[in-house]
Each structure stands twice: as C-alpha cells, then as structure tokens.
N, C-alpha and C positions, 0 to 999 in steps of 0.2 A: 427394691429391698436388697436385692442381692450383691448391687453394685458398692453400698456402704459396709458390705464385710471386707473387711480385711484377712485376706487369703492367706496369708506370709505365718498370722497369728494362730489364723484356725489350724496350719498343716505345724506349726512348730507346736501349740496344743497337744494336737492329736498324737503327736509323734512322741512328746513326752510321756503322756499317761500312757502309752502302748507300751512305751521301755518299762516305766516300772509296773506295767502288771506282768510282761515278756520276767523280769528278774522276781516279783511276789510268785508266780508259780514256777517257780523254779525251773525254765527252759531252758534249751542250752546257748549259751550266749559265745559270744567272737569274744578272744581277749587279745588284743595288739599288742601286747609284750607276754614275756617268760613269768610266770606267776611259780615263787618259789615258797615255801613254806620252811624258813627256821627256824627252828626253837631256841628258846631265848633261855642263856645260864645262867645261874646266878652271879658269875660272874660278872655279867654284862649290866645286869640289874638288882644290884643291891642295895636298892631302897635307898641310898644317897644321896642328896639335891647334887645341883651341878653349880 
C-alpha cells in the first residue's frame, strides 16, 4: 500500500496547508524582499481609466 503513494505529492500537500494555516494564525512569517507601505494620493488615483 505504501509503495503507490506518491511521496513528492503528499510532502508538497502537506507543506501547502501548513503555510496557510502558518499565515490564517497569524505567525510570523520570513519576507524575502523590503515590504513598504505607500499611501496612494489622489493624485495618483483619480478615478480615470487609462
């Protein structure tokens, strides 16, 4: 029985639902780049199509 799991599936699986319950409770997570927060003017976004 054990030999028709596919290993590669079950670890990529498992690994996914662990990241997002790691990000649903709010842990602290690694961020690989600079995360900045700007606030947007209305000059940048005045409701205009493009």
């Amino acid at each position: 029985m054990l030999k028709g799991i596919d290993w590669q599936m079950v670890a990529f699986v498992g690994a996914t639902l662990l990241k997002e319950y790691w990000v649903y409770y709010r842990l602290p997570q690694i961020y690989y780049w600079e995360l900045h927060a700007y606030p947007v003017s209305d000059d940048d976004n005045n409701g205009k199509a493009a």
